[in-house]
N, C-alpha and C positions, 0 to 999 in steps of 0.2 A: 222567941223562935230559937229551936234548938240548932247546934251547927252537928253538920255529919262530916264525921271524920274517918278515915279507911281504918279497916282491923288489920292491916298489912302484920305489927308486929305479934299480934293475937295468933294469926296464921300460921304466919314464919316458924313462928318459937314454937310446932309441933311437925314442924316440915319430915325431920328425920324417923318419927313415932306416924307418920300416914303411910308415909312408903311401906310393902311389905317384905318382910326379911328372908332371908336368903333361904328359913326352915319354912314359910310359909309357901315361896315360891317352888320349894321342891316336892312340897304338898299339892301344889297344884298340878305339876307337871306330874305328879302320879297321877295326880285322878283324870288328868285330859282326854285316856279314851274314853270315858263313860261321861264327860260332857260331851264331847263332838258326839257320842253315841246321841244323848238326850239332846240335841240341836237336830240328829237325821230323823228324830222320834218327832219332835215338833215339826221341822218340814213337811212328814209325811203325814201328820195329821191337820196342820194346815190347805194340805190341799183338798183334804174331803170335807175342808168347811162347806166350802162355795155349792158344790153339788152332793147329789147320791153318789155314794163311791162306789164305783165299780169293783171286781174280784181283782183286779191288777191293784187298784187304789190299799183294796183292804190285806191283801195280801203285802203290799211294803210296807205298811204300818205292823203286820204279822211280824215281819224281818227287822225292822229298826227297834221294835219293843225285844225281841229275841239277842237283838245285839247288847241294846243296854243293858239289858239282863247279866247277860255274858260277861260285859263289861266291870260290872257294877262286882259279879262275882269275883273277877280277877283283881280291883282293884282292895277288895276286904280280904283277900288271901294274901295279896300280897302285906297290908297293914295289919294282919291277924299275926301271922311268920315273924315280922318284922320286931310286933311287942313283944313275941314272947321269953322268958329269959333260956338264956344257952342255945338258941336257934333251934325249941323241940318244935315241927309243926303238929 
């Protein structure tokens, strides 16, 4: 019989490499509006699972796909500007 022992210190010893860092996390807070965009795109397409979606149903799905869009746009301008060298956009 084998004995089970905890990976406690297997874990530990990557504690401070799982966390993400401070350039990851300002990666993310760029891109936050174009996820909450793609979470109102999922909402609104979730609702038209369940039934036929009415012109109100397809019409917010119209608007939340238009925002991600927008989103998505803003958020590659802004990281397109940001690489390029001497700020040419």
């Amino acid at each position: 019989m084998e004995h089970i022992v905890t990976a406690q210190t297997a874990v530990t010893a990557f504690a401070d490499v799982i966390e993400p860092s401070d350039a990851e996390l300002d990666a993310i807070e760029l891109e936050m509006p174009a996820i909450l965009a793609a979470v109102d795109l999922l909402d609104a397409q979730i609702v038209t699972l369940d039934c036929t979606p009415s012109e109100l149903d397809a019409q917010r799905v119209r608007r939340a796909r238009r925002r991600l869009l927008a989103a998505r746009r803003q958020v590659a301008n802004r990281t397109g500007a940001a690489s390029l060298p001497g700020g040419v956009a």
